[in-house]
DSSP file (Angstrom, degrees, kcal/mol; ACC not computed):
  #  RESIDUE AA STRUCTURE BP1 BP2  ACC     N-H-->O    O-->H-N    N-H-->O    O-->H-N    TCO  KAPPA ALPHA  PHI   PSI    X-CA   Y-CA   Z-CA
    1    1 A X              0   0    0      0, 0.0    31,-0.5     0, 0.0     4,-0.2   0.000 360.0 360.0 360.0 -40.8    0.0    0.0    0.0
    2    2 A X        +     0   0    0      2,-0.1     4,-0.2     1,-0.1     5,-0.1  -0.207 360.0  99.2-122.6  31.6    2.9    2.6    1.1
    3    3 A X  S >> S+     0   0    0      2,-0.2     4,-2.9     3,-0.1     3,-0.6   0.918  78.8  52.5 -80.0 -39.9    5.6    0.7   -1.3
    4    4 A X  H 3> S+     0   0    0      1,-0.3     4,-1.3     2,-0.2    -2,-0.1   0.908 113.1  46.3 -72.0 -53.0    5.3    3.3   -4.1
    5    5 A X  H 3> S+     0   0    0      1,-0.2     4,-1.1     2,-0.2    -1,-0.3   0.410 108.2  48.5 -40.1 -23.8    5.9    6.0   -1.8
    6    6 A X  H <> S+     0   0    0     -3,-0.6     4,-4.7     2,-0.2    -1,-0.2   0.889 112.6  51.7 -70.6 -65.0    8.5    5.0    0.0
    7    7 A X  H  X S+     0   0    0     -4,-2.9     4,-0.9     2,-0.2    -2,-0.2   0.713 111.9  44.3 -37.4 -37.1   10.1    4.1   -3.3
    8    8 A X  H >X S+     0   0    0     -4,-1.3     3,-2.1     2,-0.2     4,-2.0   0.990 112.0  51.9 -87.9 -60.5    9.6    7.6   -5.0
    9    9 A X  H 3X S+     0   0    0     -4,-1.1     4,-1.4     1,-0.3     5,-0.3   0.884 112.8  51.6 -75.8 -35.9   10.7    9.7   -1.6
   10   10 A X  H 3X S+     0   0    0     -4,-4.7     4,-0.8     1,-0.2    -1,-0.3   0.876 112.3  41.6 -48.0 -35.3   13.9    7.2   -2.0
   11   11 A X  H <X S+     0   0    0     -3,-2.1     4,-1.4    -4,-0.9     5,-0.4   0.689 109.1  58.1 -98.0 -22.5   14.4    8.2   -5.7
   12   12 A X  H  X S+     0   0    0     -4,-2.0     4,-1.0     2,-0.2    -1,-0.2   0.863 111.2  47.7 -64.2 -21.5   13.7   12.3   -4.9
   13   13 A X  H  X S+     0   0    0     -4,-1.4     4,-0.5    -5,-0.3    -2,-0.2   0.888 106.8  50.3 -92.1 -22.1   16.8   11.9   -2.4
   14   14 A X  H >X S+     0   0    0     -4,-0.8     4,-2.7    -5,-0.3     3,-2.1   0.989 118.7  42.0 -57.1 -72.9   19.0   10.0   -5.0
   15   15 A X  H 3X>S+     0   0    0     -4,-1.4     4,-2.0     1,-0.4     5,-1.1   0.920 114.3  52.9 -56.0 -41.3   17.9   13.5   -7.8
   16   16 A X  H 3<5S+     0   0    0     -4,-1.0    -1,-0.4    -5,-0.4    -2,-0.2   0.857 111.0  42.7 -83.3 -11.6   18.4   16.0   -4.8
   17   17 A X  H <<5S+     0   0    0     -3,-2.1    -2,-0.2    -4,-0.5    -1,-0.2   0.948 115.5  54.0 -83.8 -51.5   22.2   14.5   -4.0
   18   18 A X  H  <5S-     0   0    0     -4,-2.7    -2,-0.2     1,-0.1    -3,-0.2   0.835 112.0-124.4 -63.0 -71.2   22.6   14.6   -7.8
   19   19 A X  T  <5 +     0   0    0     -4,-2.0    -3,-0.2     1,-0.3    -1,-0.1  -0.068  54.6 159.3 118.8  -6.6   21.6   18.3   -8.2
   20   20 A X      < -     0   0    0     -5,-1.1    -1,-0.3     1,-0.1     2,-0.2  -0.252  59.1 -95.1 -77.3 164.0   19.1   17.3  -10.5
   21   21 A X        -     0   0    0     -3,-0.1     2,-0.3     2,-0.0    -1,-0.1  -0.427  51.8-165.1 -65.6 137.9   16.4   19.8  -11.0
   22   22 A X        -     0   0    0     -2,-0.2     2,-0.7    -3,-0.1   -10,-0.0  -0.979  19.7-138.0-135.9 119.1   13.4   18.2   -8.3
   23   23 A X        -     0   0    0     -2,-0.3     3,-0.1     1,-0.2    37,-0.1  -0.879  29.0-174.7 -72.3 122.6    9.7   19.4   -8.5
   24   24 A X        +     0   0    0     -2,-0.7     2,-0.3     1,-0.4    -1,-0.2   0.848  38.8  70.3 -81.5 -38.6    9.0   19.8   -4.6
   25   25 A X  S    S+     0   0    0      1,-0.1    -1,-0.4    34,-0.1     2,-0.1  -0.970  77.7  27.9-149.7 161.0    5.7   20.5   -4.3
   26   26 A X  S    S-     0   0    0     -2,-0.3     2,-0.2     1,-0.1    -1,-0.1   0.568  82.2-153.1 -91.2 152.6    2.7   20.1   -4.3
   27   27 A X        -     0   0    0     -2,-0.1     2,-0.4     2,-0.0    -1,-0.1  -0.542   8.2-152.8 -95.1 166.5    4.0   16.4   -3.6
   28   28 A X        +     0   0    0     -2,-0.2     2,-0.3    27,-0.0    25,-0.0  -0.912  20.9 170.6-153.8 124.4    1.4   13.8   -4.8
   29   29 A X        -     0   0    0     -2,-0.4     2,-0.8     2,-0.0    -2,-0.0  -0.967  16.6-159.0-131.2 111.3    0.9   10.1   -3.4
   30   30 A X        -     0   0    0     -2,-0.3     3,-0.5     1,-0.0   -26,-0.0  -0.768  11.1-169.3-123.9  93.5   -1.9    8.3   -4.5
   31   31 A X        +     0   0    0     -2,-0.8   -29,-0.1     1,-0.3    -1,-0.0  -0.056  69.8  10.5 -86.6 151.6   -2.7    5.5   -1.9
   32   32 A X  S >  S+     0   0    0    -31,-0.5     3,-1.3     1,-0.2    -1,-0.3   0.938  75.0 172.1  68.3  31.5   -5.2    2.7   -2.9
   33   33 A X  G >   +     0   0    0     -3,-0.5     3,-1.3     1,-0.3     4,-0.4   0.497  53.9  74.9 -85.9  -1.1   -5.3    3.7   -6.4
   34   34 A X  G 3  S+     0   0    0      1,-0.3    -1,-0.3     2,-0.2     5,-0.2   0.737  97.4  55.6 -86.5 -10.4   -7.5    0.8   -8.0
   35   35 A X  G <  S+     0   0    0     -3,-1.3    -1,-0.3     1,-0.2    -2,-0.1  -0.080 108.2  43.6 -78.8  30.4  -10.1    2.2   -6.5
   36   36 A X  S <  S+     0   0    0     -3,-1.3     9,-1.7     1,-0.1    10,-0.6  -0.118 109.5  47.1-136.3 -10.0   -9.7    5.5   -8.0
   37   37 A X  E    S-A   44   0A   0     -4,-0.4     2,-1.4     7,-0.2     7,-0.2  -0.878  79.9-121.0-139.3 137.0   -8.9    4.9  -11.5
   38   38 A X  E  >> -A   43   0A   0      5,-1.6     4,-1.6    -2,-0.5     5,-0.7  -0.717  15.0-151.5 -95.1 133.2  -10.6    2.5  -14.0
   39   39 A X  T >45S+     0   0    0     -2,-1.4     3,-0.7     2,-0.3    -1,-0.2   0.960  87.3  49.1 -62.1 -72.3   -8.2    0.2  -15.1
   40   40 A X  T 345S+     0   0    0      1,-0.3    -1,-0.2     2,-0.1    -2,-0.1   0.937 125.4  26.2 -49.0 -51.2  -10.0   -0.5  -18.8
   41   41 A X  T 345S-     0   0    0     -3,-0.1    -1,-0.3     2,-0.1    -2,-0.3   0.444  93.6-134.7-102.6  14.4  -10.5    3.0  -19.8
   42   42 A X  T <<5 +     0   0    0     -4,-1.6    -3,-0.2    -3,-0.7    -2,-0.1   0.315  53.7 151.9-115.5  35.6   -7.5    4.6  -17.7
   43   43 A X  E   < -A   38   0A   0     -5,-0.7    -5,-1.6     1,-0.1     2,-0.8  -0.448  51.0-123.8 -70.5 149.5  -10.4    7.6  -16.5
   44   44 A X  E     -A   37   0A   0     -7,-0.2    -7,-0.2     1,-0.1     6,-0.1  -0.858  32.6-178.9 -78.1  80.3   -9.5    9.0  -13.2
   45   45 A X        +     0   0    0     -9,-1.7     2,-0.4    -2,-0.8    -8,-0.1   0.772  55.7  89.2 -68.3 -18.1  -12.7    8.4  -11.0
   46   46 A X     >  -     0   0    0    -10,-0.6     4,-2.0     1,-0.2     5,-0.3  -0.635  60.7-161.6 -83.9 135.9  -11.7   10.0   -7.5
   47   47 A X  H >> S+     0   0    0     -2,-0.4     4,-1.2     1,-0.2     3,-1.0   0.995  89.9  59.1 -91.7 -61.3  -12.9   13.6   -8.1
   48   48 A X  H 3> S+     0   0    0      1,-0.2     4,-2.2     2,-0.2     3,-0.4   0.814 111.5  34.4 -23.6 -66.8  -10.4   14.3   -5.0
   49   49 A X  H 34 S+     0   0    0      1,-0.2    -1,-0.2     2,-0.2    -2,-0.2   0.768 106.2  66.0 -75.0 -21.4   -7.3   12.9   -6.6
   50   50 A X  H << S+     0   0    0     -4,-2.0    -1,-0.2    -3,-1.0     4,-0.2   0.533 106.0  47.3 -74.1 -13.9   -8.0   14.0  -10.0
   51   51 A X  H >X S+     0   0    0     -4,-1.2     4,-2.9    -3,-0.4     3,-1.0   0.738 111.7  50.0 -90.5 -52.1   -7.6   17.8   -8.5
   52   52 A X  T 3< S+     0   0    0     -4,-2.2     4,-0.2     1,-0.2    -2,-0.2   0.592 110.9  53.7 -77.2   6.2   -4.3   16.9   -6.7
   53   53 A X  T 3> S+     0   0    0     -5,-0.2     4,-1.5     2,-0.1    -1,-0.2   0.598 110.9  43.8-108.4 -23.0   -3.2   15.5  -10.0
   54   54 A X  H <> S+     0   0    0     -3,-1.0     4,-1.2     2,-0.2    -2,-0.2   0.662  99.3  64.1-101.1 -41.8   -3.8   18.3  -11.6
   55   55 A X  H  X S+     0   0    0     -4,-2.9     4,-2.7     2,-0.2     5,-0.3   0.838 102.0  62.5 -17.7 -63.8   -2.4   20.5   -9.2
   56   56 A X  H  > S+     0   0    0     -5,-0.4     4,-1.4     1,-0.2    -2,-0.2   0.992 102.2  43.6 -46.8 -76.4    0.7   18.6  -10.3
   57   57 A X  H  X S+     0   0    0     -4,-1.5     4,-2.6     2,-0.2    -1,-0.2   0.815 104.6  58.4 -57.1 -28.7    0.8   19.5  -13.6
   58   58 A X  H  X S+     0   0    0     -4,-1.2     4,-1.9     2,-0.2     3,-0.5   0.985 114.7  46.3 -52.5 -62.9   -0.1   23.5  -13.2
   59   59 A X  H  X S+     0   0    0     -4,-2.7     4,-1.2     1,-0.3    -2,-0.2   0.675 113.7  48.3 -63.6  -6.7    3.3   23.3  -10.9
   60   60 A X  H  X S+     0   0    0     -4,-1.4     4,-1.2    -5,-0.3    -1,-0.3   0.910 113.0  46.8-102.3 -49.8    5.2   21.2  -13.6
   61   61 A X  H  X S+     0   0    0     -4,-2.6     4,-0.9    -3,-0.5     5,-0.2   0.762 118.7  39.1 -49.0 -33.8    4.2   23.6  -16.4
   62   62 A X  H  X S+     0   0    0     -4,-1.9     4,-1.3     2,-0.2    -2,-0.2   0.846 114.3  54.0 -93.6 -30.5    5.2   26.8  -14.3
   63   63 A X  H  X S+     0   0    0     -4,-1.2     4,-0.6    -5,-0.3    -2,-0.2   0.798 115.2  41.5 -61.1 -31.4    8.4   24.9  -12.9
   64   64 A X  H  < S+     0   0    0     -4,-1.2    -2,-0.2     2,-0.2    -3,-0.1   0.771 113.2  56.5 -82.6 -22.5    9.5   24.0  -17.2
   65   65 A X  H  < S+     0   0    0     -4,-0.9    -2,-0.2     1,-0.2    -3,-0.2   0.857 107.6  45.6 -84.2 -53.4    8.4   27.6  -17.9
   66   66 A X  H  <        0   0    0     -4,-1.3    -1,-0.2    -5,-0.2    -2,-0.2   0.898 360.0 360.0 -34.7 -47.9   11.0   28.6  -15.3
   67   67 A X     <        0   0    0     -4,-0.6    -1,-0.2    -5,-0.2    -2,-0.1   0.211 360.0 360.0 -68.9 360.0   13.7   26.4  -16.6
């Protein structure tokens, strides 16, 4: 349940030693996710996580626009 999350804060400390450029926030961990997403059509059903996902991407567009 909390593998994938461990795993990405492991690979964000690996990028931040390296120097490499790191989005920080807003951070996004999306626990339980087969119940959020349907698998066949690969729609995002949790109206919650589909905002924090989206969140994500405003801060990834204004962080490459930075860059």
């Amino acid at each position: 349940m909390i593998g994938g999350a461990r795993s990405q804060y492991h690979l964000r400390q690996v990028l931040v030693f390296l120097d490499a450029h790191v989005l920080n926030k807003p951070e996004v961990m999306v626990g339980s996710v087969t119940g959020k997403v349907d698998v066949e059509s690969g729609t995002i059903t949790d109206e919650v996580t589909r905002g924090f996902l989206a969140k994500q991407l405003e801060a990834l567009a204004a962080f490459a626009r930075r860059s």
